[in-house]
N, C-alpha and C positions, 0 to 999 in steps of 0.2 A: 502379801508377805509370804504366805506357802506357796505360791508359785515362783517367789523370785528365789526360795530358798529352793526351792526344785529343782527350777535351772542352773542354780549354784549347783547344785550335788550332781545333778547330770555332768555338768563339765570337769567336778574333778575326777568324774571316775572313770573319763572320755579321755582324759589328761593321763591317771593312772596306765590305763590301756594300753593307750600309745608308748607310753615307756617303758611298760612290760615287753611290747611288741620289738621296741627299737634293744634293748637291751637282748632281748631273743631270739635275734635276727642269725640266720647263719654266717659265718666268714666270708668277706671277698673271695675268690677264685684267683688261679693266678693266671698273671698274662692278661691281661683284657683281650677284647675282639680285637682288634689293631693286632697285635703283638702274633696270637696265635694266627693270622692271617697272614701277619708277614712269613711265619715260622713253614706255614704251609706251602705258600709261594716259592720260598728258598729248596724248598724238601722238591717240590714237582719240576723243579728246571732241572734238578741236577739225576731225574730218574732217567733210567734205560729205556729206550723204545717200548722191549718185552715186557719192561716194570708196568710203565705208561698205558700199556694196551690192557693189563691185568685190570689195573686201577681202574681206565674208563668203566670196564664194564661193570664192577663191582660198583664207583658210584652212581651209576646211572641204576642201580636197584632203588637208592634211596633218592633219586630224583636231582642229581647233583651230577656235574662235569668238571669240577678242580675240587681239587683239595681242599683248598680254603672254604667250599660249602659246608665242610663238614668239621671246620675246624672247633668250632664252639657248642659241637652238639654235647656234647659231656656238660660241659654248665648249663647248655638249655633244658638237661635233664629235671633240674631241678624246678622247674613251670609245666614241661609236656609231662615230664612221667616221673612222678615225684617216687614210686618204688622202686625204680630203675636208680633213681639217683640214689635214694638212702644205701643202695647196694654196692654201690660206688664210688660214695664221695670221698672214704680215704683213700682213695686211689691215686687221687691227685696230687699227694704229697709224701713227703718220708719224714717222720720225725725222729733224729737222733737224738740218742739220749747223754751225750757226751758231747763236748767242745771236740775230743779227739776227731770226730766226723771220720771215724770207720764203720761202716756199715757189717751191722750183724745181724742174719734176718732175724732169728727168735725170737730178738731184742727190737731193734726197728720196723720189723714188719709181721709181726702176731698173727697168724691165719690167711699170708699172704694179702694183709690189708694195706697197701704203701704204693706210690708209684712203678715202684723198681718190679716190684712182682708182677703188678698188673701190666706191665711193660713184656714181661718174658711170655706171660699168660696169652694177651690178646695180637703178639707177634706168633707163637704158635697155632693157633685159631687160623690167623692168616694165611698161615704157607702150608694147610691143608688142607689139601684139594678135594679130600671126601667131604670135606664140611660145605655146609648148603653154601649158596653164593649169597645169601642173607644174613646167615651167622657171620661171614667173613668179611662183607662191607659192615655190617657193625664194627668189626673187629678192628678195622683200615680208619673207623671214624675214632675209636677208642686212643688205637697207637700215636693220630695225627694230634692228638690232644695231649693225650700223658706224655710223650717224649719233649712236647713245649714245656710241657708244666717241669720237668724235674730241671729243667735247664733254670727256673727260675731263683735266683738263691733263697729267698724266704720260704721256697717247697722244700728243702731242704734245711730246717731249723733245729737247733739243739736250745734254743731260747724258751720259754712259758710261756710266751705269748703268742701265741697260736700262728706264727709264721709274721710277726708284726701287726697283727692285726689290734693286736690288745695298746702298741706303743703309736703313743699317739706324737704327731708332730705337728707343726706350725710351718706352711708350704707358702714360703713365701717369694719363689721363684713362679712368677708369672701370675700367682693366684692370691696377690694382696694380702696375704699372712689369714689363709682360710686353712682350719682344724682341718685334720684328716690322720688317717693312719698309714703310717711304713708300707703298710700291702700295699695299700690301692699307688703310692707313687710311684712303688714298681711295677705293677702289672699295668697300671694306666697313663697315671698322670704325665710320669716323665717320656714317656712314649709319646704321647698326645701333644708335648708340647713344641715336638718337631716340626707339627705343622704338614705332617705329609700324609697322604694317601696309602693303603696297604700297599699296591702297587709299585709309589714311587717310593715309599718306603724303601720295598724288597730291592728294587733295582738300585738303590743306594747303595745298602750293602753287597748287593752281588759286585760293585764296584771298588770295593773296598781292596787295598794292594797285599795288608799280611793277609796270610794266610790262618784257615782254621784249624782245630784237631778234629779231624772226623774219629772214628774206631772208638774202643773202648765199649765197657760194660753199660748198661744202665745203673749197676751199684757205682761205678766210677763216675760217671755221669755226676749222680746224686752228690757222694763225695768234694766233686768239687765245686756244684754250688756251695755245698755245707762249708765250706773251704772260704769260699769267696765271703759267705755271710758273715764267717770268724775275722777275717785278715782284713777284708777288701774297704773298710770305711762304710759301709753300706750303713750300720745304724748311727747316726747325728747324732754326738755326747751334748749339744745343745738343748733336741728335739727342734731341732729347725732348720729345714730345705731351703736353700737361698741356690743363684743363680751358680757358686762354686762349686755347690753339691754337684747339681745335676751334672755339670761340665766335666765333674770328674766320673761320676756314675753311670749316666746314660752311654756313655761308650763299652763300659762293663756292662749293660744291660743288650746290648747291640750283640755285641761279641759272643754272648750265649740265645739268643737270636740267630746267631749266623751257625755257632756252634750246631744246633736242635736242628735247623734247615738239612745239615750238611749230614748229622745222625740216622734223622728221619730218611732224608734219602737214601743212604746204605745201607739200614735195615730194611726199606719196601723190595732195593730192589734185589734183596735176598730173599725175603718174604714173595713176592712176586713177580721174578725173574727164575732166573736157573738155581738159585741158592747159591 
């Protein structure tokens, strides 16, 4: 009797745990591996020779030959060097505090904690040449990440729920009507369910006939994800992803894909060209 009542109390406080753990878990990241690997690929076709020769040598510090090596190291932060990441993890997004989605730093970005700063911050780092060639392929792994991330519209949220992550949905395109949350079907799932390779990914869209808007700010960046999140249909008034969603989304989600590719490339090869 006291030992079955033992093993009852072990499991519920084994039970307890685990739901403390799942409820305490941090946020999705945006863009999955796919996504920022395409974003990398699009960025390193369209660099300058002088860009291209800067970059090799800077990734070969961190043991890396494309861009896409190092695209995911900012979220690997959070396993390899968990103080490196707590230092960084708003970096990865801009929280508006308004539907208006004007970006005001005092207000969005408090002590330069947001994507949009750490965007100006670790392109600076970059296209200085007294800085160690250590500090500045950090800095090349940094910029290849956040310039994905602000392009993603849930990094750019004026909503409470932590970029979608709190709104949960019912993903019934291709996954049998399996829970999940808004983030992960942007950063992952609807990507994934293309069925392609980073690769043949990238060279999809590099095939793509309109055209994208390269230039602009990274507050404008920001802005128009924030833009997209308000207008674009991206939150389901159902809470449920069926095969209409995606058809209409995933090409919004391509589009700032191609966008981040085409950014990223004319800030390195300012940062690592002639300026």
């Amino acid at each position: 009797m006291h030992s079955a009542l033992h093993r009852k109390s072990r499991l519920v406080a084994f039970a307890i745990a685990c739901a403390a753990t799942l409820l305490c878990a941090p946020p999705v990241l945006a863009w999955g591996s796919l996504g920022h690997h395409i974003v990398a690929r699009l960025a390193e076709a369209q660099l300058t020779p002088r860009a291209w020769a800067q970059a090799q040598r800077l990734l070969a510090l961190r043991g890396a030959q494309h861009l896409s090596q190092v695209a995911n190291w900012a979220d690997d932060l959070r396993d390899v060097d968990p103080e490196l990441f707590a230092r960084t993890k708003h970096m990865h997004f801009v929280n508006f505090r308004s539907s208006d989605c004007i970006y005001h730093p005092p207000i969005e970005c408090a002590r330069g904690q947001c994507a949009v700063a750490a965007i100006a911050k670790y392109s600076a780092i970059l296209a200085d040449r007294s800085n160690s060639g250590a500090t500045r392929a950090e800095a090349l792994a940094f910029l290849v990440h956040f310039v994905a991330d602000v392009h993603q519209p849930l990094h750019a949220d004026y909503r409470p729920d932590h970029g979608g992550n709190d709104y949960q949905v019912n993903y019934r395109a291709r996954w049998h009507g399996q829970g999940t949350n808004l983030h992960r079907v942007w950063d992952s799932l609807m990507l994934d369910d293309a069925g392609l390779s980073a690769a043949n990914y990238a060279r999809k869209l590099e095939s793509e006939a309109t055209p994208v808007t390269a230039g602009g700010t990274p507050a404008e960046w920001a802005e128009e994800s924030c833009r997209i999140d308000r207008d674009g249909g991206v939150y389901p008034a159902a809470h449920s992803i069926d095969g209409i969603y995606v058809a209409r989304e995933r090409p919004v989600a391509e589009q700032r894909l191609r966008q981040a590719g085409a950014r990223l490339a004319e800030l390195l090869n300012s940062d690592l060209g002639d300026g």
